[in-house]
C-alpha positions in Angstrom: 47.1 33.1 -28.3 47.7 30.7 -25.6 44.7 32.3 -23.6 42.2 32.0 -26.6 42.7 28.3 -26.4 42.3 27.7 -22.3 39.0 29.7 -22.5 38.0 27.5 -25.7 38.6 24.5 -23.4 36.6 25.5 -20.6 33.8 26.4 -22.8 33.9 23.0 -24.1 34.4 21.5 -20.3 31.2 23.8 -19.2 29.1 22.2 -21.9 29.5 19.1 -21.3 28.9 19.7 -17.3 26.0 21.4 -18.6 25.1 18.0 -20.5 25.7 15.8 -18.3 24.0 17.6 -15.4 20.5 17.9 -17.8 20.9 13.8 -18.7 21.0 13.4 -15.0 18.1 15.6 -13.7 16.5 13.6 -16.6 17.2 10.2 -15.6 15.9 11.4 -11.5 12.8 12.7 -12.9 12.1 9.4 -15.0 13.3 6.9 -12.3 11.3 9.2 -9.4 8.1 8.9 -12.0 8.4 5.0 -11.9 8.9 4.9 -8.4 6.0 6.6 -7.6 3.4 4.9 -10.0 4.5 1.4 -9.6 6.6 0.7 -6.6 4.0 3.0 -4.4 0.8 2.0 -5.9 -2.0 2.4 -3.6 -4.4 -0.3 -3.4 -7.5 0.1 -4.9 -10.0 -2.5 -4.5 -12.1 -1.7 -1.5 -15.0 1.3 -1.7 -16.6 3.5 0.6 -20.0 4.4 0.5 -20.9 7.1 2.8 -24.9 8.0 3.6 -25.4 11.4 6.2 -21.9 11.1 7.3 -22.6 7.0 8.0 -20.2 4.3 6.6 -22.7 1.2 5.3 -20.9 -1.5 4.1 -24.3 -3.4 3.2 -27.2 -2.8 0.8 -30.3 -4.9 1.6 -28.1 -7.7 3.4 -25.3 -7.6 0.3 -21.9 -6.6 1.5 -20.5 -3.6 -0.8 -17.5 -4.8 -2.6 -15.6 -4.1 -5.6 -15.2 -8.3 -6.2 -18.6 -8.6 -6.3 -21.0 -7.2 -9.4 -24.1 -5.9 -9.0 -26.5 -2.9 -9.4 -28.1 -1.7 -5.9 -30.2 1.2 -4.7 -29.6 3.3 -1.5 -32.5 4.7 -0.2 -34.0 6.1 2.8 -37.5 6.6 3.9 -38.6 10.3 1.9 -38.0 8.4 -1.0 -35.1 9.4 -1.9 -32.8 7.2 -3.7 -29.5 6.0 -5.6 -28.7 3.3 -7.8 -24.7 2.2 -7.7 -23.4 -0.3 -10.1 -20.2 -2.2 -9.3 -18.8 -3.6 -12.3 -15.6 -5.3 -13.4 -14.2 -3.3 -10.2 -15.2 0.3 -10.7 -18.2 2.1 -9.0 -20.3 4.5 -10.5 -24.5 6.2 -9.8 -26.5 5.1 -12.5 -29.5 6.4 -11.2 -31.1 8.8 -8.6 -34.0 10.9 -7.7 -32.0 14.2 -7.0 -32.6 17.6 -9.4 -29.1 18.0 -10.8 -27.9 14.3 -11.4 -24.2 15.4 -10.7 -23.9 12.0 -9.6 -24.9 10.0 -12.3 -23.0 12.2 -14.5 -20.0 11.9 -12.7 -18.8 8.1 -14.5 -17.0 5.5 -13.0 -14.8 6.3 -9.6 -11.0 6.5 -11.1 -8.8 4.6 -9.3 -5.5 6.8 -10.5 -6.5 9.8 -9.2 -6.3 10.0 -5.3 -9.1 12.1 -4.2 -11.8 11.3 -6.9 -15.1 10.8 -5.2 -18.6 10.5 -6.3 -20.8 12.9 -4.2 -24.7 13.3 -4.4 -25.5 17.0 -2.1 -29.1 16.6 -1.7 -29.0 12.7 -0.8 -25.6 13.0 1.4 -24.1 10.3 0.0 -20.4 9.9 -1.0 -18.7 7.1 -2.7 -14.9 7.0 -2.7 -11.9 4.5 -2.5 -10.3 3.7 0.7 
C-alpha cells in the first residue's frame, strides 16, 4: 500500500513539472515574439529604387523619398517606362509599358516583411526598403 501512494505522488509531482515547464516555454515564446517586433524594429522609411543595377535617388531633379508624396515616371530613352507613387509612406508602380505588368500588380512595398521588393524584368528596375 505504502508504494501505491509514493508512485501517486510522483505522478502528481511530474504533472505539474510538466505544467509548469509548458507555462514557461509559453511565456519565452510570447516575450521572444515582442522582442523581436518591437524592441528590434527595423527602420523603414527610406526606399531604394534601382534602374540596370544603378541606385538613383532622383527623378527629374526630385529627390526619392518616402516623406515626400508624389507620382513619378522612370524612363529611359527606348521608351520604356514606370510610374511610382509614394504615398502616405508606402511605394508602389502604378503604371508601366512592360508585357506582364507584374509590377503594377505587385501593390504597395510592405514594410513588415523584410525582403519584399517590387521588381519590373524587362525594365531592370527594383524598388525595395533599405
Amino acid at each position: 500500500m505504502l508504494i501505491g501512494k509514493r508512485e501517486k505522488i510522483s505522478e502528481e509531482k511530474n504533472k505539474k513539472l510538466e505544467v509548469i515547464a509548458i507555462i514557461g516555454l509559453m511565456l519565452f515564446a510570447i516575450i521572444s515574439y515582442f522582442v523581436t517586433t518591437f524592441i528590434f524594429k527595423k527602420d523603414r522609411n527610406n526606399i531604394s529604387v534601382f534602374v540596370n543595377g544603378e541606385q538613383i535617388t532622383q527623378i527629374a531633379g526630385h529627390r526619392i523619398d518616402l516623406n515626400i508624396p508624389g507620382t513619378y515616371t522612370i524612363g529611359d530613352p527606348n521608351g520604356d517606362y514606370n510610374i511610382i507613387e509614394i504615398r502616405d509612406h508606402k511605394v508602389r508602380c502604378i503604371d508601366a509599358n512592360c508585357p506582364d505588368k507584374i509590377c503594377v500588380s505587385h501593390g504597395y512595398l510592405n514594410p513588415k516583411i523584410d525582403n519584399d521588393i517590387i521588381v519590373c524584368a524587362p525594365h531592370k528596375l527594383t524598388i525595395q526598403y533599405q
